[in-house]
N, C-alpha and C positions, 0 to 999 in steps of 0.2 A: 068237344070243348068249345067253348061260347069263345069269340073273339072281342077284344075290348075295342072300343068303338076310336077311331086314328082321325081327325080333322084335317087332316094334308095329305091323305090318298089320293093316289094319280094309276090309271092302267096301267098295268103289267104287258096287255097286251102292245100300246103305243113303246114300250120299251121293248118290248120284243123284235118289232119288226124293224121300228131304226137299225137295231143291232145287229139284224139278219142280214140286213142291207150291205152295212158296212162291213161286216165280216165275207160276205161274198164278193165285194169290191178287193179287198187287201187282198185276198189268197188267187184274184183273179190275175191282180197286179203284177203277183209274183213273175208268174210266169213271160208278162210280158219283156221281161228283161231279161228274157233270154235270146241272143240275135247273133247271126254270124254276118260276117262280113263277106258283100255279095263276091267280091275277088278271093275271094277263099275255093272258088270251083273248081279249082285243078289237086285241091289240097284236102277236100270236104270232110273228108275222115279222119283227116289230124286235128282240121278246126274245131269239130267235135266234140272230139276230144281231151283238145286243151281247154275246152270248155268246162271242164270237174270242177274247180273252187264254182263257181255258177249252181252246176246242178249241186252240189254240195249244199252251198247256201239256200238254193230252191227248196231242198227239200226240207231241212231244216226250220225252215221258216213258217212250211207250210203246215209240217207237226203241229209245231206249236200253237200256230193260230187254230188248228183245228181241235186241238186239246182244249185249247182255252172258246172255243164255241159249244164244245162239249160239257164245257163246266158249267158255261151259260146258261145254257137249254137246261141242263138238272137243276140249279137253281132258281130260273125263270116259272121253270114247269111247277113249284112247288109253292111259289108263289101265290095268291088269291090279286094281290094288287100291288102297288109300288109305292115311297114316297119322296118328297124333295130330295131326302141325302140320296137314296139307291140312284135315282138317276142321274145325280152328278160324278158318283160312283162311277157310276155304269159307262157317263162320256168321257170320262178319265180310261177306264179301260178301253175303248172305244180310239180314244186317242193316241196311244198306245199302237193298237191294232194298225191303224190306218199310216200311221208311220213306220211302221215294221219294212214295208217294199223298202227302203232307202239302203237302212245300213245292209239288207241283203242285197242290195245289185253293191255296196259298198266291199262289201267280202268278197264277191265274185270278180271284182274289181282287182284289187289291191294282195288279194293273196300268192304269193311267190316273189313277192315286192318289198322284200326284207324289213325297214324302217317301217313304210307304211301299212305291213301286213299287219302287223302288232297293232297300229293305232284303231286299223277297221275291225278288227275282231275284238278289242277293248270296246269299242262303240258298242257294236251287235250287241253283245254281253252285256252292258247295261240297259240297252232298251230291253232287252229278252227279261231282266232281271225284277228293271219298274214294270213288265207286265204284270209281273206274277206278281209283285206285291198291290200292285192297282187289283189283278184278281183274287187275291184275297183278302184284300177290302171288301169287296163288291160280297165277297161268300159269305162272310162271317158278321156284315153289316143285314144281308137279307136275312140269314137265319137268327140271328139273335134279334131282329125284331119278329116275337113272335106274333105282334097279330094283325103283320101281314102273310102269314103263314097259314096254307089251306089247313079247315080242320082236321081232316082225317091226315096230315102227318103228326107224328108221335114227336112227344118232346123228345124222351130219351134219343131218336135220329138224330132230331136237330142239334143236340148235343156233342155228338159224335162226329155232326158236320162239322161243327165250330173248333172242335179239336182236330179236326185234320192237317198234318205237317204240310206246309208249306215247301218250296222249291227254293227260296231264295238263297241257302244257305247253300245248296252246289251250286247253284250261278255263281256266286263271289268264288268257290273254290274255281268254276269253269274260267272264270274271265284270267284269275290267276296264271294257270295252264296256258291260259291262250294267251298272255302277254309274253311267255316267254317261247312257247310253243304254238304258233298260233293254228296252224292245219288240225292239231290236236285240241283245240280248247271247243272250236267248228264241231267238232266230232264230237267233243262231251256235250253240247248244247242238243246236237242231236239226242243222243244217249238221255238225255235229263229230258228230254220232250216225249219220247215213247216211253218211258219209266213212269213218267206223270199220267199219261193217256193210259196205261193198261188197268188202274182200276177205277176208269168213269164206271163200272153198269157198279163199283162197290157204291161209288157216291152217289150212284143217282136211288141205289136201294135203300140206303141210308136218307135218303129225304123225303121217298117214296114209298107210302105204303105199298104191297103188293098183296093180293089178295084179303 
């Protein structure tokens, strides 16, 4: 299928690679906010372990980012080239990403801290929220334009790309949960980040011819 000719085409690949950048910055970030306190040595096992909202949030955080790199790379891959909106797109979710470290040391923070657990896990929850709607911007703006779209994927995928449900609508129920329940609301963010992540290889088949 011929591609109609675009006047404001930009590389796909110069988008790739910023992305990759900062996606491996954020998830690296994570983890540095995890620290015990050197007078903890006589205690090091408890310290630990009252370390869980932390590794909680670690992990959580890092799902997500990693789902939503996932989503990246299938629609990147699918790709031929980029234009002016995908890439502002793109720095919006980007932007996103790269703030994500905060409200996770924020949760790890503030959780068992009654008033203020509530506020950090309301936070988390909306930045977790504007990702997915920033990433599904970004999916449903590259595949409906199709001719930045290589030729050998098939409309009907792309189709079926652009229909795909969205997350947004358990994060408002998650933030819910977690304003009144907040250890629990932590846990459905998780739950909503591996639920999302288990059918990347449907989406990436869906934009990807295979044989």
């Amino acid at each position: 299928m011929a591609t109609q000719e675009v006047t404001d085409e930009l590389p796909i690949g110069r988008l790739e690679a910023f992305s990759d950048g900062v996606f491996a910055i954020a998830i690296t970030l994570l983890v540095l906010e995890l620290a015990i306190s050197h007078s903890a040595g006589p205690h090091l096992l408890r310290a630990i372990l009252d370390q869980w909202p932390s590794y909680l949030a670690y992990v959580t955080s890092f799902f997500t980012i990693g789902v939503i790199w996932l989503k990246h790379a299938a629609i990147t891959n699918a790709l031929r080239a980029g234009d002016a909106t995908l890439y502002r797109l793109n720095l919006v979710v980007l932007f996103v990403v790269a703030l994500l470290p905060y409200p996770t040391k924020i949760v790890g923070e503030f959780i068992g801290e009654r008033s203020p657990e509530r506020v950090a896990v309301v936070f988390y929850g909306l930045a977790l929220l504007v990702l997915d709607l920033a990433m599904t911007a970004f999916t449903r703006y590259g595949a409906q334009r199709r001719q930045l779209v290589k030729d050998d994927v098939a409309e009907e995928r792309i189709e079926a790309a652009v229909g795909q449900q969205p997350s947004y609508a358990f994060y408002v129920g998650a933030i819910a949960v977690g304003y009144f329940f907040p250890t629990a609301g932590v846990i459905l963010y998780l739950v909503i980040a591996i639920a999302v992540g288990v059918p990347v290889r449907t989406l990436r088949r869906v934009l990807l011819r295979r044989g």
